[in-house]
Every structure is written in C-alpha cells, then in structure tokens.
Wavefront OBJ file of the C-alpha trace (Angstrom):
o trace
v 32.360 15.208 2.825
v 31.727 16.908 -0.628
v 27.721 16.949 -1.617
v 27.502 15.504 -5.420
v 24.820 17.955 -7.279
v 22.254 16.656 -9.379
v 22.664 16.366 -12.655
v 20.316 18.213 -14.996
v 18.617 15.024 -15.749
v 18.276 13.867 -12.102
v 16.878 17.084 -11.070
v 14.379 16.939 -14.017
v 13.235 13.209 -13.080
v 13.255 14.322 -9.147
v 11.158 16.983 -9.946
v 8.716 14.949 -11.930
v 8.577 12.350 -9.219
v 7.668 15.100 -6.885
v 4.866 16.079 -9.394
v 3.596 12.751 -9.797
v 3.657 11.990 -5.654
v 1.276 15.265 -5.133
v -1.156 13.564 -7.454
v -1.728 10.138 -5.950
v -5.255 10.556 -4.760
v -6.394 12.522 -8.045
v -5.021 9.851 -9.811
v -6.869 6.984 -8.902
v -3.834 5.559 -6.042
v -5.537 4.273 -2.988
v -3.636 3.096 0.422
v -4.251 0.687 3.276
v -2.038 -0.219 6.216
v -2.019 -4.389 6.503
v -1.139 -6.053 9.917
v 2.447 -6.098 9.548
v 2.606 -2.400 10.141
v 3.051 -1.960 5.705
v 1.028 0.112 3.334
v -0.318 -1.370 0.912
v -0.489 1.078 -2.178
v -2.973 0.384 -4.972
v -2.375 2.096 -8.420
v -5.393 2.469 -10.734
v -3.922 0.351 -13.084
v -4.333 -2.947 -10.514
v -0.574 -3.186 -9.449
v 0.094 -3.513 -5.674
v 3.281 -2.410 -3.703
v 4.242 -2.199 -0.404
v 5.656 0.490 1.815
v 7.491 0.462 4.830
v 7.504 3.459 6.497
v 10.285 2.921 8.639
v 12.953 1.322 6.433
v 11.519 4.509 3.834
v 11.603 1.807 1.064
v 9.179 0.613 -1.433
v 8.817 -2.601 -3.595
v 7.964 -0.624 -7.088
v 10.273 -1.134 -9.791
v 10.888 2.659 -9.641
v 12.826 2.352 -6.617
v 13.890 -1.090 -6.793
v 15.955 0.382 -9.488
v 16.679 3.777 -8.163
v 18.141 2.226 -5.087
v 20.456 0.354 -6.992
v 22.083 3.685 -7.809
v 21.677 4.984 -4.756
v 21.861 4.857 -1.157
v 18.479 4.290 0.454
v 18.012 7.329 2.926
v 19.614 9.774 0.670
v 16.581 12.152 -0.427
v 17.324 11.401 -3.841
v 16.206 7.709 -3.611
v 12.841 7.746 -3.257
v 9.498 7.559 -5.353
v 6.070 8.987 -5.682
v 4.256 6.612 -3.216
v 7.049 7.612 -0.194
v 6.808 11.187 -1.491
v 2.957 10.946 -1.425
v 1.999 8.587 0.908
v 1.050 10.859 3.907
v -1.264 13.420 1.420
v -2.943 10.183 -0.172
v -3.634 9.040 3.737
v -4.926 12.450 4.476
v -6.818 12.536 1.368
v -8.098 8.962 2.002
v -9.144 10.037 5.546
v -10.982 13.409 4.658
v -13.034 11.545 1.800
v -14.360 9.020 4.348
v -15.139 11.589 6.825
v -17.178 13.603 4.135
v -19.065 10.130 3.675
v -20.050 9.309 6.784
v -21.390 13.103 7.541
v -23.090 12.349 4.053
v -24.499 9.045 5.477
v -25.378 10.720 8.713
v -27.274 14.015 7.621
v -29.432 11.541 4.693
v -30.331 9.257 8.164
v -31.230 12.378 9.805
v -33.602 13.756 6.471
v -35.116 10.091 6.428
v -35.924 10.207 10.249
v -37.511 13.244 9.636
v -39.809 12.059 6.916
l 1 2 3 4 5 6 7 8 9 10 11 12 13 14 15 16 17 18 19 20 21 22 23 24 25 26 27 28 29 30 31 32 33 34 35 36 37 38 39 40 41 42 43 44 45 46 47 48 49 50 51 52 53 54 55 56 57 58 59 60 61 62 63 64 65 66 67 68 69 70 71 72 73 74 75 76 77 78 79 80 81 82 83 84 85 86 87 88 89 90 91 92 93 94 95 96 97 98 99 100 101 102 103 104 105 106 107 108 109 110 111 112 113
C-alpha cells in the first residue's frame, strides 16, 4: 500500500498543531483524569473536552472534524490536546510538586520562629 504525502497545506496545519500541543501548559490548558478513566482538558477560555487515551480520540471540534477526513489512528488525525496531553500532565505534576516543597520549607521557617 502506497503512503499519500501531505499536502503543503496539511503539513503547514500539522505543523502548527504540533506548535500549539507543546504550549498547553504555557497557555493556560489544565488536565484532570475523571473516574471513567477520561481526561478532562480545560482550555483557558472555559471550554471542556474529553480525552480518551486509549481510543486516541478527542471530543474538540478540531478533531471531530479532522476525523471526518481521516482515519482515526493515522498520525495525521490528531490535535493539540492528544499531541500535548502527556507534557501538560508532566507539567501539571512538576508545578504541584514545587508547591508542596514550597508549602513544606514555609512550615519548616514558621516552626522555627
């Protein structure tokens, strides 16, 4: 089977996507897993979407619409919450840690006055 190249204009909006995924955290996104096993991705702007990791899919109209072009799996449907989910997790996860040593040394400095 015959790969199909990109298209100038795919490549260009790939590439952008790619951009925009490495700048979730910056940007104001924030992420939470729910009890089903989803992620729930927050945008700064107040919309919600949901991720499942698994199936690689997400409910923004981004890829609700890229999906109808192509195949979910292929590497070219996707969006910048898949892209970026695991660095905004990461991200997420190192900020809280910096917090709670935070919390913990101004405990300590209070103990000690």
């Amino acid at each position: 089977m015959k790969e199909r190249k990109a298209n100038l204009d795919e490549a260009r909006l790939l590439a952008n996507v790619r951009q925009r995924a490495a700048n979730l955290f910056e940007d104001g996104y924030r992420a939470n897993t729910t009890n089903s096993g989803l992620v729930e991705i927050h945008s700064p702007c107040g919309a919600s979407y949901e991720i499942d990791r698994k199936a690689k899919t997400c409910s923004c109209p981004f890829f609700v619409r890229i999906s109808q072009v192509k195949q979910i799996g292929d590497p070219d449907c996707t969006c910048k919450h898949l892209l970026g989910l695991a660095k905004l997790l990461a991200a997420q996860k190192k900020k809280a840690q910096q917090l709670q040593i935070r919390r913990h040394n101004r405990i300590q400095w209070e103990a000690l006055a």
